[in-house]
C-alpha positions in Angstrom: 125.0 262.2 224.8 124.1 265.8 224.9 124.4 268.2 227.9 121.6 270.3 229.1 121.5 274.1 229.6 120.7 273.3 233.6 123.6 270.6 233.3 126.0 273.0 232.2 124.7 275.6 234.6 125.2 273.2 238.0 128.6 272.2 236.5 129.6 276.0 236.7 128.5 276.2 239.8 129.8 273.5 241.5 133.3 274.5 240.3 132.5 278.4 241.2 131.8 276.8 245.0 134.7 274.4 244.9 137.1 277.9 244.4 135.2 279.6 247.0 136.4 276.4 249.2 133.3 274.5 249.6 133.5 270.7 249.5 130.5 269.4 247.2 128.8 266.7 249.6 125.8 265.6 246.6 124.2 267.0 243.6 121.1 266.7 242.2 119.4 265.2 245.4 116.3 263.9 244.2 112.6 263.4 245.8 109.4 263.2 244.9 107.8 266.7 246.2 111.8 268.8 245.3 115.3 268.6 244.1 118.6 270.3 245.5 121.1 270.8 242.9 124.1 270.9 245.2 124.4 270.0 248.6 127.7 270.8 249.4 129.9 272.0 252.6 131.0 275.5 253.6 133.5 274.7 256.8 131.2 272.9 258.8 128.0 274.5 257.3 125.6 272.4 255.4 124.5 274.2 251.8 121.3 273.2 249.9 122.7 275.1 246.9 119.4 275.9 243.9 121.4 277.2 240.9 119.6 279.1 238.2 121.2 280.0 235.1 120.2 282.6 232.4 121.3 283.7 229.2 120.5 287.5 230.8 118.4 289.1 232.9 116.4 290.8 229.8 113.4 288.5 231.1 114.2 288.7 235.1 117.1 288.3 237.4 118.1 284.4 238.0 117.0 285.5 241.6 113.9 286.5 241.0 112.9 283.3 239.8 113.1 281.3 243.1 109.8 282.4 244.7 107.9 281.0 247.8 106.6 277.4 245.8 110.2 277.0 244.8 111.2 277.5 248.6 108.8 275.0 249.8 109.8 272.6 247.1 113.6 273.0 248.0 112.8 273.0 252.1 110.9 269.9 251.7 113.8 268.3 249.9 116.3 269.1 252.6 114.2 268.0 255.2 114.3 264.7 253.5 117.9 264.5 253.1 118.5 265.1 256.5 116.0 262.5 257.7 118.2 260.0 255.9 121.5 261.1 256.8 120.6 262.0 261.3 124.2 261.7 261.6 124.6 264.4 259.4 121.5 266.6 260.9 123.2 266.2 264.6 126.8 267.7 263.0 126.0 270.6 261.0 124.0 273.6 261.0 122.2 274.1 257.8 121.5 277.2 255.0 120.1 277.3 251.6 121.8 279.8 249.2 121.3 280.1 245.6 123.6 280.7 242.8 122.4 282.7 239.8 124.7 282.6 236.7 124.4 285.0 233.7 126.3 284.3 230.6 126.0 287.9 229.3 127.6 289.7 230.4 128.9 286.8 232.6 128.4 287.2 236.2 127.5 285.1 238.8 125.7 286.1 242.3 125.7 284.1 245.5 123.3 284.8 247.9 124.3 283.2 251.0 121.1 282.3 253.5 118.6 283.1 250.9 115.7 282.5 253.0 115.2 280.8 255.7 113.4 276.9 256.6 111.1 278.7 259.1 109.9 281.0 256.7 107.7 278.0 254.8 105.6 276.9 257.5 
């Protein structure tokens, strides 16, 4: 069975966060309108994680590719998993960050709060 670019991409990722002390809670939370790669939890903070991945930035910064439909898709998503999991709405207060990985020159950026649920309505 092969592994995918974007597999290999949320692998990183979830490791990076794990060393930065998160606890991964899900990944790849799947609906019908969006997807969250990780959901994962930052001392008491709930994290819908989007990870993009690029070989480099020649065509764009990994950022730069999470635009407003993108937002929606992954606000949407959330919403969803917190209508299943009240319990889990009640406890925590919520962000979305994303995590762009470059694998040249390797870096990787986490934008903490990268926008905001109120912001797509």
């Amino acid at each position: 069975m092969s592994v995918s670019v974007g597999q290999t991409g949320e692998e990183q990722a979830a490791l990076y966060l794990q060393e930065q002390g998160l606890r991964i809670v899900t990944r790849n939370y799947r609906t019908k309108r969006g997807e969250i790669d990780i959901i994962a939890d930052d001392a008491g903070t709930l994290c819908f994680v989007e990870v993009r991945l690029r070989a480099d930035s020649s065509f764009g910064a990994p950022l730069d590719t999470v635009g407003i439909r993108k937002q929606k898709r992954l606000t949407y998503a959330a919403m969803q998993y917190l209508a299943k999991h009240a319990a889990v709405m009640n406890r925590y207060p919520c962000r979305f960050d994303v995590l762009s990985i470059e694998t040249y020159p390797a870096r990787v950026i986490w934008v903490k709060n990268a926008f905001c649920l109120n912001s797509q309505f």
